[in-house]
C-alpha positions in Angstrom: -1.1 -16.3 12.7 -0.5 -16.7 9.0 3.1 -16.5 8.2 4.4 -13.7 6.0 7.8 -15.3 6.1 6.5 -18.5 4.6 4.5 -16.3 2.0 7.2 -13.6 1.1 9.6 -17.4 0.7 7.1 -18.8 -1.8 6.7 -15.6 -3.6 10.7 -15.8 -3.9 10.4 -19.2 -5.6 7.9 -18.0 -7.7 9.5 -15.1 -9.3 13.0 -17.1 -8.9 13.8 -16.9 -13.0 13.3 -12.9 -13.2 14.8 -12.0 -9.5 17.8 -9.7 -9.4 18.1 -8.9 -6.1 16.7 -10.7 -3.1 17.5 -10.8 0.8 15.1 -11.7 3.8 13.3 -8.3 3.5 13.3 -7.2 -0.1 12.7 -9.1 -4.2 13.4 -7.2 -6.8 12.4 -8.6 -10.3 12.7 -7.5 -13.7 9.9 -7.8 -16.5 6.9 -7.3 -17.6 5.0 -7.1 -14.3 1.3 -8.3 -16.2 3.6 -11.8 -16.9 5.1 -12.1 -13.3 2.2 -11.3 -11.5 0.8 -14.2 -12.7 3.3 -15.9 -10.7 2.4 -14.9 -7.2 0.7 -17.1 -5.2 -2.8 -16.2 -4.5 -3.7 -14.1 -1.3 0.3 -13.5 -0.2 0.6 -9.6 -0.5 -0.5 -7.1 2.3 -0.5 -3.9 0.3 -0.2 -2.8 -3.5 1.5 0.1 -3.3 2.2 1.1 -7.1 2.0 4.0 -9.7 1.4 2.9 -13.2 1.8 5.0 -16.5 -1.1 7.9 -16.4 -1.6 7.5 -19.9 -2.9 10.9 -20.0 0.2 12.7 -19.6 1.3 11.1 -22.7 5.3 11.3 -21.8 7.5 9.7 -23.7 10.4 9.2 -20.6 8.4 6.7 -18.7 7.6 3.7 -20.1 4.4 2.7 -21.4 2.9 6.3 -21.0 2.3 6.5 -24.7 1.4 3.0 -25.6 -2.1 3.7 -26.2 -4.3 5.6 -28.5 -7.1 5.2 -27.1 -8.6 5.7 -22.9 -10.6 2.3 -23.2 -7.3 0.5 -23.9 -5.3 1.5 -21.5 -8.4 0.6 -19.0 -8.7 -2.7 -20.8 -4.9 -3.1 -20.2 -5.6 -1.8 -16.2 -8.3 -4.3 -16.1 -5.8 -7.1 -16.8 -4.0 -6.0 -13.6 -6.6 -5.8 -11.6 -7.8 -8.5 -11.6 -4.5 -10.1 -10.5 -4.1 -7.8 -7.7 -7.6 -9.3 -6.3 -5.9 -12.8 -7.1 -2.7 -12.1 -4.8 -4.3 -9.5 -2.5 -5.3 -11.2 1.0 -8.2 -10.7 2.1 -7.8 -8.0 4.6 -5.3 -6.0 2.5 -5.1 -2.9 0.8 -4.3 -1.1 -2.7 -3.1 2.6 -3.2 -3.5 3.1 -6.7 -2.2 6.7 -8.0 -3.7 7.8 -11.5 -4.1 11.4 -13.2 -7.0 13.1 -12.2 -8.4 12.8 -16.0 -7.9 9.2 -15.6 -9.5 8.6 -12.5 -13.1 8.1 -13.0 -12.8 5.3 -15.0 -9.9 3.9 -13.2 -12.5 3.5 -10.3 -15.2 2.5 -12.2 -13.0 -0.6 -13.2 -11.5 -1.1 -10.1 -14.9 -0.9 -8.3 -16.1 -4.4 -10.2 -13.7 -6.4 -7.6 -12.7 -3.9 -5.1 -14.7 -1.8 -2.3 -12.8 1.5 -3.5 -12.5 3.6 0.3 -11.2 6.9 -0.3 -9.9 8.9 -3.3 -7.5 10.7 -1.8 -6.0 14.4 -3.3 -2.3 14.6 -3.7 -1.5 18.2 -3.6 2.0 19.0 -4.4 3.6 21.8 -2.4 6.8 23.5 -3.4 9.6 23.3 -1.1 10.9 26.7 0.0 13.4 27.9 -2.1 11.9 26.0 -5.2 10.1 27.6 -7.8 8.9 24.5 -9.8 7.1 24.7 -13.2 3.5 26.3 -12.2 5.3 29.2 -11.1 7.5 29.7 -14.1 4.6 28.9 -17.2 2.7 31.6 -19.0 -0.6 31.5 -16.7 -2.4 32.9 -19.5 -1.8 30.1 -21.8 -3.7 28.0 -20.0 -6.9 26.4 -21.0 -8.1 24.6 -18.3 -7.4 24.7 -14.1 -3.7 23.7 -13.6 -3.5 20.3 -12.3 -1.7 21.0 -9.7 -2.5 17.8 -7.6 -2.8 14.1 -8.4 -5.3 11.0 -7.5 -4.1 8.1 -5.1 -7.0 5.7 -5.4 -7.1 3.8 -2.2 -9.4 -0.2 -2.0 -9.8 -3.1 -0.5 -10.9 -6.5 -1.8 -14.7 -7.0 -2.2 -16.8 -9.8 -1.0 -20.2 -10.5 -1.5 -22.6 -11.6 1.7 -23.1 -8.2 3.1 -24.2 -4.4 3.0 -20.5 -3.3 2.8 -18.8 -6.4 1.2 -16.2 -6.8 3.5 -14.1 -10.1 4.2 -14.4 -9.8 7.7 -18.3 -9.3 7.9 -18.8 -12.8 6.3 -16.8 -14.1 8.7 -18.5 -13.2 11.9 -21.5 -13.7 10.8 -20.5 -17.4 9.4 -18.1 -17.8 12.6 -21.7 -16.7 14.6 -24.4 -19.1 12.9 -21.6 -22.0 13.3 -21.7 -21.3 16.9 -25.8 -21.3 17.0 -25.5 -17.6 18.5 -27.7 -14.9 17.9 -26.7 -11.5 17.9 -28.5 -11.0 21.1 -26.9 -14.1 22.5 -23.5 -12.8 21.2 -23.8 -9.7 22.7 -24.9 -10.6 25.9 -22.1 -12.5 26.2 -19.7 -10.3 24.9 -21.3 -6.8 26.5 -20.3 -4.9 23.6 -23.8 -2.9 23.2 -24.3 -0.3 20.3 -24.7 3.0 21.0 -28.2 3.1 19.0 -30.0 -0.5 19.1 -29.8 -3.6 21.4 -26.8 -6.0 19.9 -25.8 -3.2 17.0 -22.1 -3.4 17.5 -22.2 -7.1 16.3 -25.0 -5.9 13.8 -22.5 -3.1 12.2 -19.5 -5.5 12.5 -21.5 -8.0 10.5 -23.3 -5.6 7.4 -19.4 -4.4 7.6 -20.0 -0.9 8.6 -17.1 -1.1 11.0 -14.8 -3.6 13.0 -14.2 -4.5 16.5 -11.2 -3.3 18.5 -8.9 -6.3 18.9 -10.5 -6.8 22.6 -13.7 -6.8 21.3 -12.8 -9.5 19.0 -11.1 -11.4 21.7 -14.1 -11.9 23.6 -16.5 -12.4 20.5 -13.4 -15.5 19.3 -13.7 -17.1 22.9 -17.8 -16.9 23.0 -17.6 -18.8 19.7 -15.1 -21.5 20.6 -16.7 -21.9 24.3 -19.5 -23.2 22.5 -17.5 -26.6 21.4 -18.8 -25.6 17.9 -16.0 -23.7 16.2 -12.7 -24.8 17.2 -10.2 -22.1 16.1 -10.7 -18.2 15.1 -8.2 -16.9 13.2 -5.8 -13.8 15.0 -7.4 -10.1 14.5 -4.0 -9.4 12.3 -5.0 -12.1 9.8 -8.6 -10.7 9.1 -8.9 -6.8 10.1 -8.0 -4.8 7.5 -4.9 -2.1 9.0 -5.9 1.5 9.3 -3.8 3.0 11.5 -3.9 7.1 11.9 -4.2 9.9 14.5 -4.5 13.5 14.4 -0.7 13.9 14.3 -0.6 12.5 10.6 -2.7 13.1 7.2 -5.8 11.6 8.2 -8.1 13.5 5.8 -8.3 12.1 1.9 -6.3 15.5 1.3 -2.3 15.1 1.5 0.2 17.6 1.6 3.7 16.1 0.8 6.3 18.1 -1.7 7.1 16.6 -4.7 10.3 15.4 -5.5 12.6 18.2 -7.0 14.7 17.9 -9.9 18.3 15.9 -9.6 20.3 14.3 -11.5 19.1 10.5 -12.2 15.7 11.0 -10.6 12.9 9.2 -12.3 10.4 11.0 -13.9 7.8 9.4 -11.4 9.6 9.6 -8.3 7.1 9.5 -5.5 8.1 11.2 -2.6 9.4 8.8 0.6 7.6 10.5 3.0 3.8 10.2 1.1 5.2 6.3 0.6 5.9 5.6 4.5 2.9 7.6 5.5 0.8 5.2 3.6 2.4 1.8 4.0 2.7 2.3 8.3 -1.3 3.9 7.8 -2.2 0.5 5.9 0.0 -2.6 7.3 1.7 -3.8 10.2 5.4 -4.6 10.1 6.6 -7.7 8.6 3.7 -7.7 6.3 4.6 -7.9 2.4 4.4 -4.9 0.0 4.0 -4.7 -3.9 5.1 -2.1 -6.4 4.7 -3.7 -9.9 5.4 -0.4 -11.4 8.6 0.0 -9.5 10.6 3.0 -11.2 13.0 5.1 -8.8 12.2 2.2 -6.0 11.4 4.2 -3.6 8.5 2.0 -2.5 11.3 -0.1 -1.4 13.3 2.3 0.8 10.0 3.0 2.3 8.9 -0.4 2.9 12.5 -1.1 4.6 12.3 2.2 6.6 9.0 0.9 8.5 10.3 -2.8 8.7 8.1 -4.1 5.9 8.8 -6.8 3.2 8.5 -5.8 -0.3 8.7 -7.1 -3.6 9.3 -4.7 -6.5 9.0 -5.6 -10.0 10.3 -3.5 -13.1 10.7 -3.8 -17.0 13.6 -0.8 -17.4 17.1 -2.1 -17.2 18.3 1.4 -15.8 15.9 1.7 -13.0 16.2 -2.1 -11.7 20.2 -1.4 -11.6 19.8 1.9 -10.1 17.6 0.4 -7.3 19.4 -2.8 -6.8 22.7 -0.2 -6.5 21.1 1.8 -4.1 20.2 -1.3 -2.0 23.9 -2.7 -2.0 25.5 1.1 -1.2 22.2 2.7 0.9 24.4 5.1 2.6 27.2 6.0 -0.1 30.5 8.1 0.5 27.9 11.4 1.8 25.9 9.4 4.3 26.6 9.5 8.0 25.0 8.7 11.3 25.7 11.1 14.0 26.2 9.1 17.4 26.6 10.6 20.6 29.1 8.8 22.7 29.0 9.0 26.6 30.9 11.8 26.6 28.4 13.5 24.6 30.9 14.4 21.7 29.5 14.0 18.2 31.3 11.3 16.6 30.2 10.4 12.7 30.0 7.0 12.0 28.7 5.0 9.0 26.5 2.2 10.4 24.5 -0.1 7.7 22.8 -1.3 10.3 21.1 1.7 11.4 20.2 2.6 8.0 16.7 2.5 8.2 16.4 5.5 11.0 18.1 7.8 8.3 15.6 10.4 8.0 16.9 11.2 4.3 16.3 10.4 1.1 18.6 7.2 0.4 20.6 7.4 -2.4 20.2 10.8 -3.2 24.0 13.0 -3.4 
């Protein structure tokens, strides 16, 4: 199995100069994130899971939002990033991209050069009870358009040309298959994995890329191909099937309902909420697998990423945030922050346990 640790240790050398906080699970690195990513060895990050300026929104309190006059530079200066993501993205990985809804068309049009782009998934933004938020307290009648009351999270994968779908993991069988002088029909004779419609369509599909195999089915397609003496070694199903993990008890439509942060003091003006952030990184990796924010801001990406036992590596240009984040980090629970244990004699006891930290169902660092 390819080794995150070793990846997540050379991505440490790499952004060594610009680090300000590091430990075995989490880099944090300040700068301008075009110039670092540069850095990153190719193919070592599982999942970007960023939010760059909209552009659009034009706000002057996050950074960059106003640096350009014009739509086609700011996609020009998007372009620049990704195609570094498709540099450092492995092959079997996957990007969340959030954008204004104005912004997203030609956001994915860009994208879409180097990147099979899966789902554009609708951020709608319910208020918490008790909370009014702005759209309830503006002049309706002032407006001139819809209110946008939601926002775009543009989700990808890494593009390969070689079949129908473009898929990493098509090419592979089907190379993995003509090394081993196997048909389909051969393959699937061996195998038994029939499809539903045509003699030897499962490993037709898995090859155009129209879907994968479950991680038996690609147990028994691995040792078909190395019991033929001609391929030696497949790699393991974690290595080359992108994640997508779901069920009916989670948001499994390209619609999301998670609240938007509300107003407190210090909160970045871009603050994702930490529940939309877990729900997509355990959706999209496995743990131990590494994730990037290069647009890092409040950091929760981080918290997240540490709350489902991921890596991450979180890169920012503002002093105040990178501080703020790296304080957070160093003092998760603070002076308000308990755990509630139950001892054997099933009295409450409170006790402050670092350790336990990431079970905390709260919103670290908030008092």
């Amino acid at each position: 199995m390819i080794s995150r640790a070793n990846d997540y240790k050379s991505i440490k050398l790499a952004l060594k100069e610009s680090t300000k906080f590091v430990d075995d699970s989490l880099l944090v690195a300040q700068g301008n994130s075009l110039d670092l990513l540069k850095n990153i060895p190719d193919a070592s990050i599982s999942l970007i899971l960023t939010d760059p300026p909209y552009h659009s929104t034009k706000k002057k309190n996050i950074f960059g939002d106003t640096s350009f006059s014009e739509d086609k530079e700011y996609i020009s200066w998007m372009d620049k990033y990704f195609h570094e993501w498709r540099r450092i993205i492995k092959p079997n990985g996957s990007v969340f991209c959030f954008c204004a809804s104005e912004m997203e068309a030609q956001l994915t049009s860009s994208l879409s050069v180097d990147f099979n782009i899966l789902s554009h998934v609708v951020w709608t933004k319910p208020n918490e009870p008790g909370f009014d938020g702005w759209k309830q307290k503006m002049k309706k009648e002032a407006l001139r358009q819809w209110y946008p009351h939601t926002e775009r999270i543009i989700f990808a994968e890494p593009a390969f040309d070689g079949n129908i779908f473009h898929t990493y993991f098509g090419n592979l069988i089907r190379e993995a298959r003509q090394k081993a002088c196997l048909t389909m029909k051969e393959v699937t004779e061996i195998t038994g994995d029939y499809g539903k419609v045509n003699h030897g369509g499962a490993v037709s599909n898995w090859e155009a890329g129209r879907n994968v195999p479950s991680s038996d089915q690609y147990k028994r397609l691995s040792e078909a191909f190395i019991k033929t003496g001609k391929v030696k070694t497949m790699p393991k199903y974690e290595d080359v099937v992108r994640p997508f993990i779901t069920d009916s008890s989670k948001e499994f439509t390209d619609v999301w309902n998670f609240p938007s942060v509300r107003p407190y003091k210090g909160k970045h003006p871009a603050e994702k909420p930490l529940s939309l952030l877990e729900h997509a990184i355990a959706s999209t990796t496995n743990p131990g697998d590494i994730v990037l924010d290069c647009f890092s801001g409040s950091g929760n990406t981080a918290i997240a990423a540490l709350r489902q036992k991921r890596r991450s590596v979180m890169i920012e240009i503002e002093n105040k945030w990178v501080n703020q984040l790296v304080k957070r980090i160093k003092n998760p629970l603070g002076k308000n922050y308990f755990e509630r244990e139950i001892n054997n004699k099933n009295k409450n006891i409170l006790k402050i346990n670092p350790e336990n930290i990431l079970q905390l169902p709260l919103v670290l660092g908030r008092k």
